[in-house]
C-alpha positions in Angstrom: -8.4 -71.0 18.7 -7.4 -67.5 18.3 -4.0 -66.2 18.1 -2.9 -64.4 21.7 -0.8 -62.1 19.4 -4.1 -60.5 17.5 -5.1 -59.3 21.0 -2.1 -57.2 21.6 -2.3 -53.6 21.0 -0.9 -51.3 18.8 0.4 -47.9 18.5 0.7 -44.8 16.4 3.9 -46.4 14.7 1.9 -49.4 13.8 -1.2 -47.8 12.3 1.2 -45.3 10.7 3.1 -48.5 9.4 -0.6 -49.8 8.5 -1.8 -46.9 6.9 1.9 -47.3 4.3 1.4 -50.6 3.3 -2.3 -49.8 2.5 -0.7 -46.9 0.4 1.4 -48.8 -1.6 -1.0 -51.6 -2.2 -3.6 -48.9 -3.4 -1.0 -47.5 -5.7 0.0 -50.8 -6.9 -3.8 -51.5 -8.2 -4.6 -53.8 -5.6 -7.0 -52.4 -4.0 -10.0 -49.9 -5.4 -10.7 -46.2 -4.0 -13.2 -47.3 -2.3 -11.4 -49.8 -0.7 -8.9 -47.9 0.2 -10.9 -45.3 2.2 -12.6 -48.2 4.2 -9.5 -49.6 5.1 -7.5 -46.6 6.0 -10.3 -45.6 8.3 -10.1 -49.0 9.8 -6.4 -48.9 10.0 -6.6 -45.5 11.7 -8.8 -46.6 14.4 -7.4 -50.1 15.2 -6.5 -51.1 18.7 -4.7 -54.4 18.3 -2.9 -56.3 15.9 -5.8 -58.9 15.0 -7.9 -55.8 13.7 -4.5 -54.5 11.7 -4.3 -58.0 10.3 -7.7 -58.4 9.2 -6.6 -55.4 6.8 -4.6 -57.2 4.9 -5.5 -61.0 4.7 -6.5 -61.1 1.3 -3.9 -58.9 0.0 -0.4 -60.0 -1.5 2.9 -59.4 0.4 4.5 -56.4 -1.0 8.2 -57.7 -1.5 6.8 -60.6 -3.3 5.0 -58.9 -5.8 4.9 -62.0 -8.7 3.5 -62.5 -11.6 0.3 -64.3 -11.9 0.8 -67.2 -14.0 -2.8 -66.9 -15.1 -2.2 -63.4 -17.0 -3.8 -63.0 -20.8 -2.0 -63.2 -23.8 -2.8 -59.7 -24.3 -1.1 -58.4 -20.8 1.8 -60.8 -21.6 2.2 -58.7 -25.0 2.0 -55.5 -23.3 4.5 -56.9 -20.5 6.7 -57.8 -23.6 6.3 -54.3 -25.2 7.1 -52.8 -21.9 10.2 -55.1 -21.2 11.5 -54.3 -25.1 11.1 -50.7 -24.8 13.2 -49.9 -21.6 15.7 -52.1 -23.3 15.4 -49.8 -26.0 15.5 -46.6 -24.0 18.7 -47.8 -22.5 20.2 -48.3 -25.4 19.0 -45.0 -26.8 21.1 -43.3 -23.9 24.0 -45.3 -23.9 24.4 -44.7 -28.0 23.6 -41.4 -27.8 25.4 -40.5 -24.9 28.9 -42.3 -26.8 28.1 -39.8 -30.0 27.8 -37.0 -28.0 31.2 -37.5 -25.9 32.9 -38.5 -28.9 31.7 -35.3 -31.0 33.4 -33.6 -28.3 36.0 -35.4 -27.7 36.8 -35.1 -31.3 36.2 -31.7 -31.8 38.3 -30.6 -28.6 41.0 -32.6 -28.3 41.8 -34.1 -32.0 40.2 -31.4 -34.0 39.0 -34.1 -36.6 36.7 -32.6 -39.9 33.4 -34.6 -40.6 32.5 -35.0 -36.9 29.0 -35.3 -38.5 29.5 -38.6 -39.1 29.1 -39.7 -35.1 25.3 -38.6 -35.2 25.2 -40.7 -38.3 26.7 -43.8 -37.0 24.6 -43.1 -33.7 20.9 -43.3 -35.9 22.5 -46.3 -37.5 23.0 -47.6 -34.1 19.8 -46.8 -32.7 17.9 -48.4 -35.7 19.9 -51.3 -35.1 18.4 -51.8 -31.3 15.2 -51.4 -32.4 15.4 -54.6 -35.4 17.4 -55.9 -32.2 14.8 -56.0 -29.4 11.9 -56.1 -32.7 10.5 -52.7 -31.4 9.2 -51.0 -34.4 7.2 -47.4 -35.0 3.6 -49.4 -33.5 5.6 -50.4 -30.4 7.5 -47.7 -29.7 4.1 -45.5 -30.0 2.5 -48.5 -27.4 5.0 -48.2 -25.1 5.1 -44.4 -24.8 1.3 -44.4 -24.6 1.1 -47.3 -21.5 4.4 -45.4 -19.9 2.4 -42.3 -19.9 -1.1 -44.3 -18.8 1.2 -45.9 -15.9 2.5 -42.6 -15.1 -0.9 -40.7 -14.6 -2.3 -43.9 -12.8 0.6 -44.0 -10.5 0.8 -40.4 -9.8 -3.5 -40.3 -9.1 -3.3 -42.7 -6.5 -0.3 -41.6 -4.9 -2.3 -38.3 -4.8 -5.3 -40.0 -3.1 -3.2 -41.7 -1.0 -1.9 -38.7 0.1 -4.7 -36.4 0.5 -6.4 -39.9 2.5 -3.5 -40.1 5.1 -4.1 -36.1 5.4 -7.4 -36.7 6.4 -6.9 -39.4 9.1 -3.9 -37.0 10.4 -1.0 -39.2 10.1 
């Protein structure tokens, strides 16, 4: 038996709402191009909820974006490489942020000789987070490489999504 709410009918706010979530889930990766463009055009002419909700039955809820627990070894590395990297870039900023403050610190207020020294203890320290978080010259090339990969990706579909939700006049 069919549900009496599918039968209601929408609105501009709701197709509008429709036409977001079928953004983000094309930016996220879960749906194709082509996809997308059937979709939106079905979102933008939708009358009642059932047709909205036909959109996105085989799609994952947005807030609950999980992990699949079926994921290759080879994405669980890169998730790892990922995970270590922004560790290291936080520490990166938080080291080199201290050496700068303290350069000027000591320079300014304490007018201490050798303030050299704080740039080297800073290296020291940011060699020390990479043997840390294990994050050596390979990884740290990795990571830049898939941050720059997720980057363009991201950035191309937000694009299409874009120039998509142009189109339908929303």
């Amino acid at each position: 038996m069919a549900n009496p709410a599918e039968n209601i009918r929408v609105g501009d706010k709701e197709r509008s709402e429709a036409l977001d979530a079928l953004g983000e889930h094309f930016v996220r990766g879960f749906i194709d191009a082509a996809e997308f463009e059937e979709r939106t055009g079905q979102a933008a002419a939708a009358r009642t909820q059932g047709e909205l909700a036909v959109l996105f039955s085989d799609l994952p809820e947005l807030e609950a974006e999980e992990t699949a627990s079926g994921e290759s070894s080879a994405q669980k590395e890169l998730d790892l490489v990922l995970e270590r990297g922004r560790k290291v870039k936080v520490m990166d900023g938080i080291i080199w942020t201290a050496a700068i403050a303290g350069l000027l610190v000591g320079h300014f207020v304490f007018h201490w000789d050798y303030l050299w020294v704080a740039f080297v203890i800073a290296g020291v320290a940011s060699a020390g987070a990479r043997m840390i978080y294990s994050f050596g010259d390979e990884d740290e090339e990795l990571f830049e490489k898939l941050k720059e990969e997720e980057k363009k990706e991201r950035s191309d579909r937000l694009r299409i999504a874009a120039k998509r939700r142009r189109e339908l006049g929303r």
